[in-house]
C-alpha positions as CSV (number, residue, x, y, z in Angstrom):
1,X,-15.2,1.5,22.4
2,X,-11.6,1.7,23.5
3,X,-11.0,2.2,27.4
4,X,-9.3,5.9,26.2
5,X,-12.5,6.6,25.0
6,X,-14.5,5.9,27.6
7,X,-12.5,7.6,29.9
8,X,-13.1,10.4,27.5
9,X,-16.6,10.6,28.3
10,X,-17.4,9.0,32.1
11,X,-14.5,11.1,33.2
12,X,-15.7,14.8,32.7
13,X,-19.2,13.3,33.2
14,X,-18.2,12.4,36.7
15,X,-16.5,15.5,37.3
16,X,-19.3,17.4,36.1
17,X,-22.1,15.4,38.8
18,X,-19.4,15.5,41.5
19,X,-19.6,19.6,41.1
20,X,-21.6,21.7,44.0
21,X,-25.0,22.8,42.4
22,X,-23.9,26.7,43.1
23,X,-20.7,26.3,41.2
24,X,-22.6,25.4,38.1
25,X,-24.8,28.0,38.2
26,X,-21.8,31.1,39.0
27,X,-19.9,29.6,35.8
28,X,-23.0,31.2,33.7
29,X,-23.2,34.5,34.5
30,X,-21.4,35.0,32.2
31,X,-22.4,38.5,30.2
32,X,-24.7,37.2,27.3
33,X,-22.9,39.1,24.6
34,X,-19.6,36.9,26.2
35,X,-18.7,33.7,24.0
36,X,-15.8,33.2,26.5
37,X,-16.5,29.1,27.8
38,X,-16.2,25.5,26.7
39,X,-18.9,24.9,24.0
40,X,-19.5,21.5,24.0
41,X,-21.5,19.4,21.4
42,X,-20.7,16.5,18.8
43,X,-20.8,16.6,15.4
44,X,-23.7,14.7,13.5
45,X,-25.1,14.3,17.2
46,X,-22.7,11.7,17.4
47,X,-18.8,13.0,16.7
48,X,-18.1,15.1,20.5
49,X,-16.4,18.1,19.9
50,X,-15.4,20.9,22.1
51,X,-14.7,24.5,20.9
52,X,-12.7,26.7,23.5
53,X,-12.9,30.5,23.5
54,X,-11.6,32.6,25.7
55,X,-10.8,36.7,25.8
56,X,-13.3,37.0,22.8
57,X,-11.6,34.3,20.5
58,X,-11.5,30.9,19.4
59,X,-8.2,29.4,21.0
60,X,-8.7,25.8,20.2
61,X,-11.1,22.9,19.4
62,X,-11.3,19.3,19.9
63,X,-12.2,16.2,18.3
64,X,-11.8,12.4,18.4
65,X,-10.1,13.3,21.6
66,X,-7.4,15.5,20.5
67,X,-6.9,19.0,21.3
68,X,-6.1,21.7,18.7
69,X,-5.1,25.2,18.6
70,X,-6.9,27.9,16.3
71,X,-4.7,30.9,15.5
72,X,-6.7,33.2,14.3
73,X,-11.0,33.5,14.6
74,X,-13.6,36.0,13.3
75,X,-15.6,36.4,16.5
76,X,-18.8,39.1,16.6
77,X,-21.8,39.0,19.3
78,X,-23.7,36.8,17.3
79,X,-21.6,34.2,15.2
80,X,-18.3,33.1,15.1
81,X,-15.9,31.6,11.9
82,X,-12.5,30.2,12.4
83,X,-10.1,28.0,9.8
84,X,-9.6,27.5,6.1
85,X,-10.1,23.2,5.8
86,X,-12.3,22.5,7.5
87,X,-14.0,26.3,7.9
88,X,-16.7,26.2,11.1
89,X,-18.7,28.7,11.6
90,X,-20.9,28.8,15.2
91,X,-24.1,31.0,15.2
92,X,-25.5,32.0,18.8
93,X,-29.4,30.9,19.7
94,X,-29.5,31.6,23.3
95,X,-27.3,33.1,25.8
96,X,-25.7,29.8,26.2
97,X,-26.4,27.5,23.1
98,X,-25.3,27.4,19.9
99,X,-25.8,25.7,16.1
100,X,-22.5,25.1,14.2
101,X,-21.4,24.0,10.8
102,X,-18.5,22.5,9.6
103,X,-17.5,22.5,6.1
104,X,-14.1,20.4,4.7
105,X,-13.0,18.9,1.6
106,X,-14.5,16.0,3.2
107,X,-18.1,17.6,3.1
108,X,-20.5,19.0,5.5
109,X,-21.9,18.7,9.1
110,X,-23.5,20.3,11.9
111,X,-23.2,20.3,15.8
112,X,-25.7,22.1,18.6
113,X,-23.2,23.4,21.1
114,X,-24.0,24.6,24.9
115,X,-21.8,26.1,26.8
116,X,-20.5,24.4,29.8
């Protein structure tokens, strides 16, 4: 693993521990019916990924480290689709998690996103 990609992972992970308790919990009252957050989650349980909505749409995503903006999203209370190749589509289970699926010319995949 590179040092950039380390950093990419001990860094927010650092962050994240370093964080009062009682800011954690205020960042999740969030309205359940919100999507508005960081979803974070990796694809295949092993790719990390990082899908960014805010105001009720999908504004960008990341992978292999590299941020990405998504112009236009389909967004209702319970699921989510946004892109042409790849399409991913991101189906609520709880009030803050999430199963997504991915699909490209490259194939298929799926992620279990929580929102941090």
């Amino acid at each position: 693993m590179t040092l950039a990609r380390c950093a990419v992972f001990v860094l927010p992970l650092a962050i994240l521990m370093s964080a009062p308790a009682d800011a954690a919990k205020k960042h999740h009252h969030k309205s359940p019916a919100s999507w508005d957050g960081r979803w974070v989650g990796a694809w295949g349980g092993s790719r990390p990924t990082v899908q960014v909505i805010q105001g009720g749409k999908v504004v960008a995503y990341e992978y292999d480290g590299q941020m990405h903006p998504v112009s236009s999203s389909h967004v209702t209370p319970t699921q989510i689709v946004y892109g042409q190749d790849p399409v991913v589509t991101i189906t609520r289970t709880g009030a803050n998690t999430a199963h997504a699926t991915i699909k490209s010319w490259q194939g298929e995949g799926t992620a279990e996103l929580t929102r941090q």
